[in-house]
N, CA, C and O atoms as a GROMACS GRO file, in nm:
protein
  276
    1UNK      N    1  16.553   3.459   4.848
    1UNK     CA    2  16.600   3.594   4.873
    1UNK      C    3  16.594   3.623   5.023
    1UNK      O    4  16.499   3.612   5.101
    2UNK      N    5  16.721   3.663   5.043
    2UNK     CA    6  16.695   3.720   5.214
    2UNK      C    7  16.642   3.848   5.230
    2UNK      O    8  16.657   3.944   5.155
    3UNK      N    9  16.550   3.837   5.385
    3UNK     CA   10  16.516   4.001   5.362
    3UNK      C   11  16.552   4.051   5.493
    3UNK      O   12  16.618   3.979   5.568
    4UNK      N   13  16.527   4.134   5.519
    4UNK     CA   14  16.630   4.220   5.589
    4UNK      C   15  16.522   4.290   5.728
    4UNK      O   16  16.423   4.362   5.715
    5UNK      N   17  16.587   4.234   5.860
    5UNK     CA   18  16.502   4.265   6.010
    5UNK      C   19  16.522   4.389   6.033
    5UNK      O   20  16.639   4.398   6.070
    6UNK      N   21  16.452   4.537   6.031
    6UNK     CA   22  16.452   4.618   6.122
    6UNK      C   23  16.432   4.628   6.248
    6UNK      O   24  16.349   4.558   6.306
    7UNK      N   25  16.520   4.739   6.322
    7UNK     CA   26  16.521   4.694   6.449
    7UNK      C   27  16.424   4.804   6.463
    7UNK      O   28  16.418   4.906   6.394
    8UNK      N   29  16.305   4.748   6.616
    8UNK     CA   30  16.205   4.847   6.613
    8UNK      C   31  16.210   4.988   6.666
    8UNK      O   32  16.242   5.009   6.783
    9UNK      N   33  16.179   5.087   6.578
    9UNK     CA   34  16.224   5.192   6.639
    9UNK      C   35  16.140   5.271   6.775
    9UNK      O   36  16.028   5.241   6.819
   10UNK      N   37  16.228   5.375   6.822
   10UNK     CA   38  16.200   5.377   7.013
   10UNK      C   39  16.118   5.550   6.971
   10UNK      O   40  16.153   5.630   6.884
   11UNK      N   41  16.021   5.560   7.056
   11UNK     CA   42  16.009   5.715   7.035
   11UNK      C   43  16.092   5.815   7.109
   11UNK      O   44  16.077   5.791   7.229
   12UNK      N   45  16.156   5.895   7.095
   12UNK     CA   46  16.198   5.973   7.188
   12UNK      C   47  16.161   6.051   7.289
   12UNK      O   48  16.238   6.122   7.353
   13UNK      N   49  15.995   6.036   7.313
   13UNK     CA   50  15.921   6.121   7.428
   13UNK      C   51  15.937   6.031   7.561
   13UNK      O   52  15.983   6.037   7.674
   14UNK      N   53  15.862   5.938   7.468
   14UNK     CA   54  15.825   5.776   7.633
   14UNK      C   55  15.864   5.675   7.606
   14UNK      O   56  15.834   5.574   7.670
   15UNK      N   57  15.958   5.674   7.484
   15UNK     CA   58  16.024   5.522   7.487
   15UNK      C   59  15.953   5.402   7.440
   15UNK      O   60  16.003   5.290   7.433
   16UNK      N   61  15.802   5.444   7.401
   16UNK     CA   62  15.720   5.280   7.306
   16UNK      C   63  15.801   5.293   7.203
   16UNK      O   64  15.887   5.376   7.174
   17UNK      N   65  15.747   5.160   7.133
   17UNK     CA   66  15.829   5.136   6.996
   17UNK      C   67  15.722   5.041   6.916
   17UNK      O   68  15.616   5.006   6.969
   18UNK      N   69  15.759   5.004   6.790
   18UNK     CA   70  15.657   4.962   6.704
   18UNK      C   71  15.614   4.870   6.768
   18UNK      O   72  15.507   4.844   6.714
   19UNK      N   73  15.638   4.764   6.898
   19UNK     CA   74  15.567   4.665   6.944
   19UNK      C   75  15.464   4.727   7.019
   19UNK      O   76  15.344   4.727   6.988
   20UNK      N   77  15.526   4.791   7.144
   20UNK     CA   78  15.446   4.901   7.217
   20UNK      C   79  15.412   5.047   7.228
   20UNK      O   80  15.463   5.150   7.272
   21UNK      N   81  15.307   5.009   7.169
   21UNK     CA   82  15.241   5.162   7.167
   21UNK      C   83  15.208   5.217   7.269
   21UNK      O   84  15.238   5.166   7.378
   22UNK      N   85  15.146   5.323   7.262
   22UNK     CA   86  15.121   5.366   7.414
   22UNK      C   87  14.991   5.414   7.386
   22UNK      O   88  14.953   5.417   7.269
   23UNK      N   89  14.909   5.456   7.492
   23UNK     CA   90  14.775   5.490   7.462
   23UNK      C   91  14.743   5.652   7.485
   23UNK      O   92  14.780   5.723   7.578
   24UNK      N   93  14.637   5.696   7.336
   24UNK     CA   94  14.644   5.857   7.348
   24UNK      C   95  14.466   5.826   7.334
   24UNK      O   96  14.397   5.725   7.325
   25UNK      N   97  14.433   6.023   7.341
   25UNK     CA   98  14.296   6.046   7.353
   25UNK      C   99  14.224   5.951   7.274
   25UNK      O  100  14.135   5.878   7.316
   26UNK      N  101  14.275   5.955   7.136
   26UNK     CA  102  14.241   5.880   7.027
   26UNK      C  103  14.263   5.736   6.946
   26UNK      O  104  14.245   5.704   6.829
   27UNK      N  105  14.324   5.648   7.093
   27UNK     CA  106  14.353   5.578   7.030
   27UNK      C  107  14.549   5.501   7.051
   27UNK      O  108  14.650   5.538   7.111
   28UNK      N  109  14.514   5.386   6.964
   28UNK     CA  110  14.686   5.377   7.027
   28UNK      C  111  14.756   5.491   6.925
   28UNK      O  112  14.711   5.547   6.825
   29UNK      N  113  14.921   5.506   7.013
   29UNK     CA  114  15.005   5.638   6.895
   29UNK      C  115  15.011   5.518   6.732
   29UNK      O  116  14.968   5.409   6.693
   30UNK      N  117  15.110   5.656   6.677
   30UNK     CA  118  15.161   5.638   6.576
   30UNK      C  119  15.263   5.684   6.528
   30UNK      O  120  15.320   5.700   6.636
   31UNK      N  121  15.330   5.718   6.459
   31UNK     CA  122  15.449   5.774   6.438
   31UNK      C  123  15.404   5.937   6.332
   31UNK      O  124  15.349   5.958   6.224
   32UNK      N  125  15.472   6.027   6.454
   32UNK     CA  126  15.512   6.162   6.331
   32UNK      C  127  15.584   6.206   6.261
   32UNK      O  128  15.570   6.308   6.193
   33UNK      N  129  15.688   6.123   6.267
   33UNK     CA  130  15.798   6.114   6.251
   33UNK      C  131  15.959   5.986   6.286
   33UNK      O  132  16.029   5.977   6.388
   34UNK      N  133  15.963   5.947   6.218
   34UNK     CA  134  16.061   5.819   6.232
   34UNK      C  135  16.147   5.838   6.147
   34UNK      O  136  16.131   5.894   6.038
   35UNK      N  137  16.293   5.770   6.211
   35UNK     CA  138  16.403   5.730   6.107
   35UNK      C  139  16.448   5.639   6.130
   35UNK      O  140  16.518   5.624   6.230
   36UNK      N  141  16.417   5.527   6.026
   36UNK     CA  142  16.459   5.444   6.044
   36UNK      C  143  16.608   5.344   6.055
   36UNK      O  144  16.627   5.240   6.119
   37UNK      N  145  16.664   5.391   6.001
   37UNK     CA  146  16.790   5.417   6.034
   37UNK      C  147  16.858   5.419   6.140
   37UNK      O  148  16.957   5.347   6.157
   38UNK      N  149  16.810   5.511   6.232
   38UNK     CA  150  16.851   5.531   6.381
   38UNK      C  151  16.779   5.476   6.433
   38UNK      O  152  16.806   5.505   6.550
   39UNK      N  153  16.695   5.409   6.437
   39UNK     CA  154  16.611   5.355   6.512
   39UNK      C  155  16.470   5.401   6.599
   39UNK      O  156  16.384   5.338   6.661
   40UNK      N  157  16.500   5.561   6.567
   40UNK     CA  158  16.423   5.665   6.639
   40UNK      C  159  16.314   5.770   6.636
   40UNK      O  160  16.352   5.872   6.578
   41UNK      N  161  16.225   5.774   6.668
   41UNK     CA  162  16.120   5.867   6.607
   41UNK      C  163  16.039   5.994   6.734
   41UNK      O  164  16.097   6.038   6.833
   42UNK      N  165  15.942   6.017   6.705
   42UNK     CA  166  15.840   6.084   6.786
   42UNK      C  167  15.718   6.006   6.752
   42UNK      O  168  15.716   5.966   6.636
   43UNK      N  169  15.610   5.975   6.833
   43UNK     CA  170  15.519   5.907   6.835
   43UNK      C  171  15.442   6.018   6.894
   43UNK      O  172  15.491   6.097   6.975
   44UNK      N  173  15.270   6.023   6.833
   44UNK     CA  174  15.159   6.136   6.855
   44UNK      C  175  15.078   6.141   6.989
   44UNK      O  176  14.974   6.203   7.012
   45UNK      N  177  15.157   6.052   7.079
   45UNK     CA  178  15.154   6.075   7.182
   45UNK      C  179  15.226   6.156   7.277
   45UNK      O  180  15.220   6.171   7.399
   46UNK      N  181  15.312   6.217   7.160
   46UNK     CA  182  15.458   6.305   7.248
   46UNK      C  183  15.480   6.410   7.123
   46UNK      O  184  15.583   6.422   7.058
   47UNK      N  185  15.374   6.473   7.108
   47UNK     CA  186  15.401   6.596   7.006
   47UNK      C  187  15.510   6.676   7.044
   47UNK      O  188  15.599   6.715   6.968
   48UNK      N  189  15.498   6.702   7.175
   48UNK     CA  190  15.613   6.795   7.267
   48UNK      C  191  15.730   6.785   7.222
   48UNK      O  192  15.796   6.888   7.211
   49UNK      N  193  15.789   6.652   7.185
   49UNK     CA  194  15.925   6.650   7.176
   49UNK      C  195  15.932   6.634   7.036
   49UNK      O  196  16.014   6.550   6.998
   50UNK      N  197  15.879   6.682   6.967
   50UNK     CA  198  15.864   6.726   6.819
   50UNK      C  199  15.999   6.842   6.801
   50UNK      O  200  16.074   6.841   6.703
   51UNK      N  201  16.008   6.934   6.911
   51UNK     CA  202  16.076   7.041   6.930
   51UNK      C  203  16.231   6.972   6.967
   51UNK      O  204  16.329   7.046   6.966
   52UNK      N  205  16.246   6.838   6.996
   52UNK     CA  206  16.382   6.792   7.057
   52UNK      C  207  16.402   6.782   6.912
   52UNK      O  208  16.483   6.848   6.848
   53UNK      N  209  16.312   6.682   6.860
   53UNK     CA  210  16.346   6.610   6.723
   53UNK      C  211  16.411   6.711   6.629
   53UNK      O  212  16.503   6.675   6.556
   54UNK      N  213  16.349   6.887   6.626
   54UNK     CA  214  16.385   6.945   6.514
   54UNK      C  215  16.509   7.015   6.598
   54UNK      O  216  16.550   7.114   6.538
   55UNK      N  217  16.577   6.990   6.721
   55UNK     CA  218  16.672   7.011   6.728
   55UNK      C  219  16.759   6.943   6.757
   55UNK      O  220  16.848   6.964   6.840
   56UNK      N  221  16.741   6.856   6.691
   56UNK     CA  222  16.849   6.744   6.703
   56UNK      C  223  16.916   6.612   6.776
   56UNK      O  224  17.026   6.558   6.764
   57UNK      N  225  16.775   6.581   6.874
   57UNK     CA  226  16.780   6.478   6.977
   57UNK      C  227  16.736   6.362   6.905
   57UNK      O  228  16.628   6.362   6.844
   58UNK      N  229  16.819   6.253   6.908
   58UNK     CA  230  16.768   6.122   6.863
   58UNK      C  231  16.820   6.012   6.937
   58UNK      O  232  16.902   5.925   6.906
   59UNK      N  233  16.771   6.028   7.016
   59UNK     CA  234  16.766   5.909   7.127
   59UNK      C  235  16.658   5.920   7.209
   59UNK      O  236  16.611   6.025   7.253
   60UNK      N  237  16.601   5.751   7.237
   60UNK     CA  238  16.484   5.758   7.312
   60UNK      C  239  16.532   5.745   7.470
   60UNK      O  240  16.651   5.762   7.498
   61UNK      N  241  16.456   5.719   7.550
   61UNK     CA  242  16.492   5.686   7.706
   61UNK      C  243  16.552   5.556   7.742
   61UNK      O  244  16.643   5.542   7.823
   62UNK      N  245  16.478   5.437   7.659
   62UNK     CA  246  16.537   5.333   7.607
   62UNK      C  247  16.632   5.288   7.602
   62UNK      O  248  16.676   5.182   7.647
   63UNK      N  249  16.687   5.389   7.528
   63UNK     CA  250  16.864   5.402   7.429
   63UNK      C  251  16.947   5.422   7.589
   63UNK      O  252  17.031   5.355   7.650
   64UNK      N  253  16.872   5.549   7.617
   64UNK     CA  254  16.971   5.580   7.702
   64UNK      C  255  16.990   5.516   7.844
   64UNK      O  256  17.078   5.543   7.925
   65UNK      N  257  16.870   5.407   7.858
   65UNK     CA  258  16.929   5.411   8.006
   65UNK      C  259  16.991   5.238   7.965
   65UNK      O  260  17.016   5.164   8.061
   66UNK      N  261  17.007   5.195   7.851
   66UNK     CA  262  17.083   5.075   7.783
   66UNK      C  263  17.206   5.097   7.808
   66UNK      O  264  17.277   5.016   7.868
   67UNK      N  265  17.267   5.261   7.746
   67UNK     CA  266  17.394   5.324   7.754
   67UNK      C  267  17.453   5.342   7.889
   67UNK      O  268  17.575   5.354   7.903
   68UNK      N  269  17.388   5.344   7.964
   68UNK     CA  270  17.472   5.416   8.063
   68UNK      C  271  17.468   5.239   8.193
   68UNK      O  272  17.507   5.243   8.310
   69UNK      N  273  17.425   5.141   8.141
   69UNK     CA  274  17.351   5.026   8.233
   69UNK      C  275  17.512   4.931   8.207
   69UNK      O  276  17.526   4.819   8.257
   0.00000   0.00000   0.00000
């Protein structure tokens, strides 16, 4: 049976992703939110952009400076 590679998703605050985490008070992040799908989440190192996420930003820094390169 084949199984199927997700690509790792980017946070949208600072741009770690499931390889690289980044480091908070408590520890490395984690995700508060992800879709996997898009590839894109918020990581609890970037609560802040919790507020992009619920308005509709899904792209990390990542993404974007890929796009425009």
């Amino acid at each position: 049976m084949r199984q199927s590679h997700l690509a790792p998703a980017y946070c949208i605050g600072c741009g770690c992703d499931d390889h690289h985490s980044c480091d908070t008070d408590y520890g490395k992040c984690t995700w508060i939110i992800v879709d996997r799908e898009l590839s894109v989440g918020v990581c609890s190192g970037c609560e802040e952009a919790l507020v992009a996420w619920q308005q509709g930003a899904r792209t990390a820094p990542v993404m974007q400076a890929r796009a425009s390169a």
